[in-house]
Structures are given as C-alpha cells and as structure tokens.
N, C-alpha and C positions, 0 to 999 in steps of 0.2 A: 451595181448599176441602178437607179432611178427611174421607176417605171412610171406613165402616163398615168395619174390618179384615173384617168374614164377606164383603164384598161383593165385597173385593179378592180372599179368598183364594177365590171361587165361579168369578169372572173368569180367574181362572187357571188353575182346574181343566177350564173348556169351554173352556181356549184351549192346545189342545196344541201344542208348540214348533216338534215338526218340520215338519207342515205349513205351519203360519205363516213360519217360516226357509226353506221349498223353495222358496215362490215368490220366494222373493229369490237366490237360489243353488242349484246343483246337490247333495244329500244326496249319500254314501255309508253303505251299515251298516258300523257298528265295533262288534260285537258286539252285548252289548244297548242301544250309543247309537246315535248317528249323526253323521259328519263330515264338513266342507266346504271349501274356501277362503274363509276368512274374507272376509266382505261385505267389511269397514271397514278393511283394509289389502290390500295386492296380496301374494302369494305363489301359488305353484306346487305345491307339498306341502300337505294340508288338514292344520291343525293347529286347526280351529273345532269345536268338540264340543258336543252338542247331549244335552240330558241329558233327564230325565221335565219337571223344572221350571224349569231355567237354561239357557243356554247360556257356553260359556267359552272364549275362543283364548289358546293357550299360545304364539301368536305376539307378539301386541299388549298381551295383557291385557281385551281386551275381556269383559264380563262384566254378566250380568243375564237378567232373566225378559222374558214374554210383550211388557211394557208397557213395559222398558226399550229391548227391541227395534224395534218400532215410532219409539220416539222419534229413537232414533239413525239407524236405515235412514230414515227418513222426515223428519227433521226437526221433529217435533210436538210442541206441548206434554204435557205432562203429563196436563190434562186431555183433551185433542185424542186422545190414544192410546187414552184410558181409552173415549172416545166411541165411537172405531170399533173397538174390541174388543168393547166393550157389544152395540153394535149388530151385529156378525158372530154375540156369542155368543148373542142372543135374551135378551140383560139390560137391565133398565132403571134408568140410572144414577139412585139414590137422591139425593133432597136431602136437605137437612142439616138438621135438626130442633135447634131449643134446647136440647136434652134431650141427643142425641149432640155439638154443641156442648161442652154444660156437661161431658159426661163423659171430651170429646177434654184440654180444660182443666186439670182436676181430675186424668187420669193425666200429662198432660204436667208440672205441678206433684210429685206424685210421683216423678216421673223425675228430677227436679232436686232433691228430699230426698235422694231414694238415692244421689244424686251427692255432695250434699255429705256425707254419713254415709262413703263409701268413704275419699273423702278425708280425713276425720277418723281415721275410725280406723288410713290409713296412716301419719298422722302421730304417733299413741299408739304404735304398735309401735317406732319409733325415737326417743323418748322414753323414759329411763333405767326410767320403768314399764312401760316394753312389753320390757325384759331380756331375763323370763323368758322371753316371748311369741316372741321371736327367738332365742334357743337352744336352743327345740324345736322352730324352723322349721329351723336349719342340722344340728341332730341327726339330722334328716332328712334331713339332703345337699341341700335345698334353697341354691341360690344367690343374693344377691341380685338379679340378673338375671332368674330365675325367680319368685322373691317379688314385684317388680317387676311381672314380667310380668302374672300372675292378681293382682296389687292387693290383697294380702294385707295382714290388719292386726291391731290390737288392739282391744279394746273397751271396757277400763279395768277397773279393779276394783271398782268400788264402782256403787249406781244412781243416775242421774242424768249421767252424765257425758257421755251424749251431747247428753241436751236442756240441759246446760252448754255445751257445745263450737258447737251451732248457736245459739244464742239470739242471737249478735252478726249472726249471716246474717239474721237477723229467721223462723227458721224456729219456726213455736209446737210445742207437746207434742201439740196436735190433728193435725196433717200427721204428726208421727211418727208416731204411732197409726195414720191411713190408709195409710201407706209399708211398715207391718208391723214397726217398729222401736221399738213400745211397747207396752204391752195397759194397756187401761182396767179399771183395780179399784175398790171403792168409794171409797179417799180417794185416789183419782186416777190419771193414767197412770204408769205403770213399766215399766222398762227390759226388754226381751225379752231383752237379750243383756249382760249381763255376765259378767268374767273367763272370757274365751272367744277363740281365735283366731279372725281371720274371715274368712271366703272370699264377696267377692259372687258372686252367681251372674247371670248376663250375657242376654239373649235372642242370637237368631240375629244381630242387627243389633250386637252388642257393647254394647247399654244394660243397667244394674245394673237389676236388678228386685227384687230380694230378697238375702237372704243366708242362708249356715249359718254356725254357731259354732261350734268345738272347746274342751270345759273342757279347764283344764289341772290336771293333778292327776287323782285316781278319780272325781269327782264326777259323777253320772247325772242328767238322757241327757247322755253321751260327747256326741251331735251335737243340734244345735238347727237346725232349719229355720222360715227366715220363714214367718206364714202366708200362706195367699189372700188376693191384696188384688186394685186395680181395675188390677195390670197384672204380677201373678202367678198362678201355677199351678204344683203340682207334678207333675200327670199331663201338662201339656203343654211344659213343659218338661225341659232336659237339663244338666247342669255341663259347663261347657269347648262346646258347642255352635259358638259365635261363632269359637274358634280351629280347631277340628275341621274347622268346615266350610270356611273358607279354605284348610286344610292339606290335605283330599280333593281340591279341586279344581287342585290342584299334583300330586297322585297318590298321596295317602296312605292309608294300610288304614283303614276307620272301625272302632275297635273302643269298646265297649261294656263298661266295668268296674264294681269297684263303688261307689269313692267317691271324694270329691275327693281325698285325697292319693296315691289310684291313678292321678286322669288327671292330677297336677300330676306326680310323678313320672317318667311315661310322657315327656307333653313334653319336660321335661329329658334324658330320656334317648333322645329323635330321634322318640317316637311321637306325631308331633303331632294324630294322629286320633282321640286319646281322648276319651272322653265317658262321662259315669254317669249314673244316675238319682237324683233328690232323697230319696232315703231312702223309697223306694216300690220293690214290685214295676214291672217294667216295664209301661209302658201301650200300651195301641192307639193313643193319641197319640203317644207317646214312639216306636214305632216309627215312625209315618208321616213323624215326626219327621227321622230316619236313612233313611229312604228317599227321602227329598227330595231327601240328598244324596248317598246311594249304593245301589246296586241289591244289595249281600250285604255290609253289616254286619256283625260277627262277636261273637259275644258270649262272653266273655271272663271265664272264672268257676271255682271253687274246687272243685276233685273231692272236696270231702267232700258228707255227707248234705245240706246248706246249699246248695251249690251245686248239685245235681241235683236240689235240687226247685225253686229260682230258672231250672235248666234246663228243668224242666216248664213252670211257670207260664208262663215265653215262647214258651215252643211252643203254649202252649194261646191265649196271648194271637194269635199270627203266624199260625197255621193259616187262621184266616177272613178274613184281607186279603191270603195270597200270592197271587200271580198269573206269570204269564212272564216280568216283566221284575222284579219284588222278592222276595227272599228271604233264610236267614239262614245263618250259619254258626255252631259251637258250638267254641270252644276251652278247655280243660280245662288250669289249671295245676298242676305237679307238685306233692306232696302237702308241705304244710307251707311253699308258696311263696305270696306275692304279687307284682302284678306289679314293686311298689318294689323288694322282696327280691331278685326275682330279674336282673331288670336291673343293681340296685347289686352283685351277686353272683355274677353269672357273664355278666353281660353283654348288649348289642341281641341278640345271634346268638341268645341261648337263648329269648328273646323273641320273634324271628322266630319261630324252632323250633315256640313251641309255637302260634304263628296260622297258619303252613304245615300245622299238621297237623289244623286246625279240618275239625268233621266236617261235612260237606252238610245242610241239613236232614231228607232222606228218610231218612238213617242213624241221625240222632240220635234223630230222631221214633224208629224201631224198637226203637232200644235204650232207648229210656224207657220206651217201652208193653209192653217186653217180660217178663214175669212173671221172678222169683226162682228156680233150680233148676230140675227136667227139668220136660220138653213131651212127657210119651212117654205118655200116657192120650186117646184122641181127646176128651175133654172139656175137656182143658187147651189142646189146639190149638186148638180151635171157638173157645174163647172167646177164646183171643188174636187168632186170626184174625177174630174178630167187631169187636175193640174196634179194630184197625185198618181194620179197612173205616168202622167208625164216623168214625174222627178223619177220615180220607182224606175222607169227606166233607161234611166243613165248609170245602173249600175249595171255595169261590165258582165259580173260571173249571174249565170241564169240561174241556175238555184239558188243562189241567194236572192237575186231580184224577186223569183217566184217566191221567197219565204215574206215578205219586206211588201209584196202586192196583197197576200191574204193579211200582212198585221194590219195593211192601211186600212181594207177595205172591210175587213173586222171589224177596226174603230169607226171607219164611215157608219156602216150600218148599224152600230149597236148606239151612235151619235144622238141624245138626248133624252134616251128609253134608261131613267136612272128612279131608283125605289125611293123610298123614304133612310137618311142615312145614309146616300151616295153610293151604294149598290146597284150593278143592274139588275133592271127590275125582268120579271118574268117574260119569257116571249109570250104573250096573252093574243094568238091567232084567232078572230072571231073564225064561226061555219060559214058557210056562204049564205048570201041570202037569196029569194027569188028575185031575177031581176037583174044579179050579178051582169060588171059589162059583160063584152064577148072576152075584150084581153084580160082583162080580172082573171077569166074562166079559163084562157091557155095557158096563164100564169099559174093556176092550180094544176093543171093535168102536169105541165113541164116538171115542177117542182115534189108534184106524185111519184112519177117516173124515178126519181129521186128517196124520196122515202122508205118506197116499196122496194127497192135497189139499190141499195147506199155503194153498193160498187164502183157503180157510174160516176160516184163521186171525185174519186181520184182520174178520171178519162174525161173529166168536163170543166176542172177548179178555176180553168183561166176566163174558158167563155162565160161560167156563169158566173164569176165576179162583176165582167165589166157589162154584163146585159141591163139592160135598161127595161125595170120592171115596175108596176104599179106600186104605190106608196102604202105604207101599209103591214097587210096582215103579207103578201107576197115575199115584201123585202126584208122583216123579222123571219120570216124564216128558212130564206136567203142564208141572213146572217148566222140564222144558226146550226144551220147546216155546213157551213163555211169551217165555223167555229168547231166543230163537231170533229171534223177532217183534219184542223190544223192541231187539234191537243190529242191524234193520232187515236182515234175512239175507232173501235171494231166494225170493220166494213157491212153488216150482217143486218137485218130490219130488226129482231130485235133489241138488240143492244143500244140502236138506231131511237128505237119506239120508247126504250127504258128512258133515254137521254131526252126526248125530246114532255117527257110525259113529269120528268124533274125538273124542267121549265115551265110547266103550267101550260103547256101547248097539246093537251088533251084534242083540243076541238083539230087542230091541224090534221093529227092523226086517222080522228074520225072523216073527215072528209077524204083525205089522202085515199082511205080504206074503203071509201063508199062506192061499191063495184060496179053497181048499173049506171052511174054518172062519169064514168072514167070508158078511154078506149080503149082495148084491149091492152096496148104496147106498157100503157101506164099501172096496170093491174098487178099485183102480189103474184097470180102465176101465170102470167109473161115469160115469154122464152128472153132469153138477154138480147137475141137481134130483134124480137120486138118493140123491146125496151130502147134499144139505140134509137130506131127509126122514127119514133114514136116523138123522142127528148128532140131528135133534132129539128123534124117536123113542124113543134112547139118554139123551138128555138128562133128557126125559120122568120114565123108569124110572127112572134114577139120582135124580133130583128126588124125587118121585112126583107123585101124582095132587093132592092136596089142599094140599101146600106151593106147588105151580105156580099152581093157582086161586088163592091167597091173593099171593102173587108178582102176579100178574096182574094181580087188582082191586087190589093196592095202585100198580102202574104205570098201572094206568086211569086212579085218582084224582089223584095225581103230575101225571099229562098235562093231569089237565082243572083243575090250581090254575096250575099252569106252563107252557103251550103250547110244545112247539118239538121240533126236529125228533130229537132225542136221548131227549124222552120218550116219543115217540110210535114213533120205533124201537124201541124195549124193548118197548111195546105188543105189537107189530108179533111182534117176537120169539119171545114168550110165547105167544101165538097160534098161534105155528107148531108149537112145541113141543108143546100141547095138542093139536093139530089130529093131530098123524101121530101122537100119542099114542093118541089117538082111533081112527086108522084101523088101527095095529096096525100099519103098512106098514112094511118095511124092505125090501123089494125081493127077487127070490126066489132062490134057488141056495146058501142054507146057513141053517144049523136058527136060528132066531128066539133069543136070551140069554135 
C-alpha cells in the first residue's frame, strides 16, 4: 500500500536515528554525528555513521533512514517497520483513500511522461538537429560522459515535436500538459520548451520531475523552468540533488551555487556536491533540503551587488531554522569568476581555496548587517547594535541565540580597535581622571563588581551585553570581559587579572582595585550578595529608572505568552535591579557614583 509522502516524512521527523540505532549497538559522538560498529557486518574500527536523517557505513555500504533500519536489523516488512515506528511515534498509520489512490496513480503516470520526454530529447541532441545543441554543450568543456551523466538533451526546433516524438508510446497532449511539458491555449496544447537545451531536473531518489531549458542564441528568458505540477516544486526542490547527496555521503563538501551549468561543471571538475536552486531565491525548503544531508552547506556566490544581497536573503531565510547541529557557511568567488571559469582556469586547488575560506555564519551575518562607512556617532552604534540583537533573535533554540549574541557583540565591541598588521590591538583602558562624569564613574564601579568577581560574569552576560555604556575605556572592557567568558577563561580574579594584564589593561586593574574609591559591594572582599546588589544598583543608574520598568513589564509579558525557565530569570533579574535601585544600597565605605 502507498502511504501519504507527509506521513512518511512526519514518521521520520519523531523518529530520531540515534536513539533508535543505540539500542542495537553502542553510539560514539563524532562531532555533530554519531558512530558505531556497524550492526550488519563484523568490524572492529566504527565506520557506521549516523546522521540527523540516514545512517551510512563506509565499511559495507549500508545505507538508509529510520524505516530502512528497522527492516534490515529486524527483518520486517515494509509495512511491519512502518507499524512499529507508527506505534513508538504516537502515529496512526493512515489508510488509503480513492482520492490519494487516484493521486499516487496519476503522479506515478507523470513519472513515466517525464521519462519518456528525457529520453526523447537525448535522442534529438545526437541527431544531426541537435548539432548546434552539442557544440555549445562541449564549448563548455562538457564531456560526453558528463552530458551523459545529467541526461542532457535537445528539444527540437520547431512546436510539436515532442507530442510527435511520444504519440507512438501511446502518450496523449493531455499527460504532457499534467507532466508540465505543454500549456494549454485556446486552440490547444503547445510546446513549453522549444529550441532550448535541456537539463531534467531529478528528485532526491534520481526520478525526472521536471525540467529547465537553455535558448540558444539571445533569445529571453535565457532559462525556462517547468512549472508546478502534481510531483514538482521549485521551492522544494534543488538541481543535482540526487547526485550531491550520494557524493556527501562518501565525504563531499555540499556546496550550493547558482545554476545548472555551475553544478554540471563543478562535477566534472571532482565537486560532486554541488547543487543550485530552480531559478528562485533560496527557500526554507531548499535548505531543510541540504540539511538533510549535511550539517554546514556552504553557499557559494558572486562578490558583486548580486551576490550579497542573494547573501542577505539566505541569511535572512537560515536565521529562524539554525539550531546546534545545522548551520551555513558563505563562500565569495573572486571578482569576474565563476565557478566553471575558475575551475577550467586555474584549477580544483583555487576552488578549494575559495570554500576553505568560506565565512561561518556569525561573521557573515555581522558583515551584512553592518552599515556603510564610520560607526563613530553613538546613534550609528545604537542602531547597529540594535538591528543585531534584532536578527540574533529569531533564532529559535536559546543557547545557540545566546552563543550568536556574545559573537555579535564581541565583534561590535572589539569594531575598529585593530594594531598595526590587522590584529586587534591591546585593550589600552586609560585610569580615571579627576573630573570623571558621574556615569563614566558608575560605569567603573559596575564593571569593578566584575573584575573583583568574575563569577558574576556568567549570572549577568545578557544584561551587560546589551547595556548602554560610555564609549571608551568602559566598553573595551566590556568587551573584554565578554571575550574572556565566551573562550570559557577561569571564573577566579586572578586568572581574571592574568588575562586582562596580557591586554595591556594594567591601568583597568588598577582602578578596579583602588579600595577607597569603590563601594563596598564592588570591592575584592565583598560578600557575593554584596556584590549582586551593588552590579545591580549600577546597573540600575546606568539603565535608568523608566527604561528598566519598561524592560521589565515587557519580560513579564514574554514569561507569561512563553513559560520557562529563561523567561522567568530575566523576570527575576530585572527585579533585582529595580529592587537595589530602590533601596539606594551599594554597601558603605566609599562615596555613592
């Protein structure tokens, strides 16, 4: 029986692999997967790899999802698998309706159009008409091997020559039409694709589902893409897919380019992990897509205007589905290159070159969001610094947001402080002077509290990111206190005082430490609820009054649409801050900021 593809791919979503494959064998982690001695032959060394949605051994070849597993470990039918998956996952296996039936029917009939349409048209290209069609395929340095390979073909000159070429198969003008390889006009159906190269375009499984066309000659549009039909889509599908993802699972980089004759290239040229999108921005399908089959895809794109803002759009699309284990990488090729160009022109090596130096996505993200010209106006930093705490959170899982806020605001802060030689350059915190403002002065006691207590650091890393502090000797070392926390440095002052004295921030220290200028809460021997009341006190002032109350009830509300234990900390938080704000307390033995 023929089960609802949403049904299968729901069953696979609540049926996660590692767990399912533990009880059969011992896991180990191998980074963001996991490895084992493969169940289904005997070895010693684990070469069974266990992925979000496959598993694969490089030993045997074994290879498949949730259901394939079952079958083979257990020996069960097909539907037998599906049953006790069903049943584990709290699903109830659908029957089969006339209706889905009629529709399994009707695409599997399409499936076999497209078949014979592939076929036809590879047989026009090597046909004295298909000439030209084939010496602008090898113009290209394509081989026949490679033409071959993606099923490259022609599609005649003139209309009608496809519902000519099928009519002896007994296929009607009506099936073309549903296959996506005619459109209906008033005096009847006509050809979608003449005098055009042609690239089918393949699902995951290798079946043709559609196709694009290249005119030959200027004629517009350059590209022609099948439309939707009952077993196409251009947002959930990918070109080269089908070979991509056999070539990943042997060890290959998934890269993401822009068109077919970038990912037909590529393969020829050893990158068998290439894949493009249908002549669309990239989608939230199309990635889920690449994350199926790899955990950091890399996307692979044109340093002009064109290509950074195709870099936007995917970051803007990626931002609200990364998590811990998917993410992307951005590779930028040299100006006036593609990737055919540059392969046939300098070679794999420069190719490599430019995917080895693809940027992480916390980097890229910064340098998209980051404005044109200087950041030296505290309105131009506000708002940058605003629109990145914006983006930071629309990602979903909060430790990762939280990890994705300290890299942004890292690079915020560490933003133009660079040595001779493009290094950053020392935190160089002057001492104070006489005269200092008042908030200059609460900035230093807060930031003492700190110092002297680097504990507090991990109990404060959200608020004092996004606090709005004096420019300066304050926000150097802000930042490098931040910095300090996130490369996981020993909670302890002096481990703390080692770190900060191999920056050149000597003079911070000294002040930090200067006892009769500090109030008690902020002092080296300070009880730790000194210490709190003291940061928040500061915190408070620096805030003020009215921004915190608004801070506040907007975490109230937060808490009470979103229960859990992060919203209700901030609650928690904010309360505190008001509260010693309230009391005026900073503890006693030096003059109040």
């Amino acid at each position: 029986m023929a089960l609802p593809p949403h049904f299968l791919d729901e069953l696979r979503v609540r049926t996660p692999l590692a767990p399912l494959i533990g009880r059969a064998t011992r896991l180990e982690k191998a980074g963001r997967q996991w490895k084992a001695c493969c169940p289904f032959h005997g070895e010693k060394s684990p070469s069974f790899y266990i992925y979000d949605d496959h598993f694969h051994c490089f030993g045997c070849g074994a290879h498949g999802d949730a259901i394939t597993f079952v079958m083979r470990q257990s020996g069960a039918t097909f539907m037998e698998a599906i049953e006790r998956l069903a049943s584990e996952a709290g699903l109830e296996v659908p029957k089969q309706s006339p209706e889905h039936a009629a529709r399994e029917r009707r695409a599997k009939d399409i499936h076999g159009v497209l078949a014979a349409a592939e076929a036809a048209f590879t047989r026009r290209l090597h046909l004295p008409e298909g000439r030209e069609a084939l010496a602008y395929l090898r113009k290209r340095r394509l081989t026949d091997e490679t033409i071959a390979h993606f099923g490259l073909g022609w599609s005649g000159e003139g209309r009608g020559a496809l519902a000519s070429d099928l009519r002896d198969q007994g296929v009607e003008p009506r099936q073309l039409v549903e296959a996506g390889l005619m459109q209906e006009r008033d005096r009847g159906p006509v050809d979608l694709f003449f005098n055009r190269v042609m690239f089918p375009i393949r699902d995951k499984r290798g079946r043709t589902i559609s196709f694009g066309g290249r005119i030959l000659g200027d004629g517009q549009p350059k590209y022609v893409n099948g439309p939707e039909t009952a077993v196409f889509s251009k947002r959930r599908n990918l070109y080269g897919i089908d070979l991509a993802r056999e070539a990943v699972f042997r060890g290959a980089r998934l890269v993401a380019v822009e068109g077919y004759m970038d990912v037909i290239s590529l393969h020829q040229g050893g990158f068998e992990g290439a894949v493009a999108p249908l002549g669309t921005a990239l989608t939230p399908e199309q990635l889920e897509a690449m994350w199926a089959i790899s955990p950091e895809p890399v996307l692979c794109l044109d340093g002009d205007s064109a290509g950074l803002r195709a870099m936007a759009r995917a970051a803007e699309v990626a931002l609200p589905l990364l998590s811990p284990a998917r993410t992307l990488r951005f590779a930028i090729l040299p100006a006036g290159e593609d990737p055919d160009t540059l392969v046939a022109g300098k070679g794999p090596d420069a190719f490599n070159a430019v995917l080895d130096a693809a940027k992480p996505m916390d980097e890229a993200l910064f340098d998209l969001l980051r404005p044109q010209g200087k950041l030296d106006r505290p309105e131009q930093r506000a708002a940058f610094r605003n629109k990145l705490v914006e983006a930071v959170a629309q990602i979903p899982d909060k430790s990762l947001a939280s990890e994705y806020r300290r890299s942004m605001l890292d690079r915020f802060f560490a933003m133009g402080k660079r040595a001779p030689g493009g290094k950053p350059a020392p935190v160089a915190i002057q001492r104070p002077v006489p005269g200092a403002s008042v908030r200059m002065a609460q900035a230093r006691t807060l930031l003492a509290c700190l110092v002297n207590h680097p504990w507090l650091l991990q109990e404060v890393e959200e608020p004092l990111m996004l606090l709005e502090l004096p420019e300066g000797e304050a926000t150097q070392l802000r930042g490098a206190l931040l910095a300090y926390l996130s490369e996981g440095g020993e909670l302890d002052p002096e481990p703390l005082a080692d770190h900060l004295r191999a920056l050149g921030a000597q003079d911070a220290l000294s002040w930090a430490r200067r006892t009769p200028a500090l109030p008690l809460g902020a002092r080296k021997e300070a009880q730790p609820a000194e210490t709190l009341e003291c940061f928040w006190h500061f915190f408070a002032r620096l805030r003020g009054d009215g921004p915190l109350r608004e801070d506040l009830e907007a975490a109230q509300q937060a808490a009470t649409r979103a229960p859990s234990a992060e919203t209700q900390r901030r609650v928690t938080l904010l309360k505190e801050a008001l509260d010693a704000f309230g009391r005026g307390e900073t503890g006693s033995g030096g003059p109040e900021a």
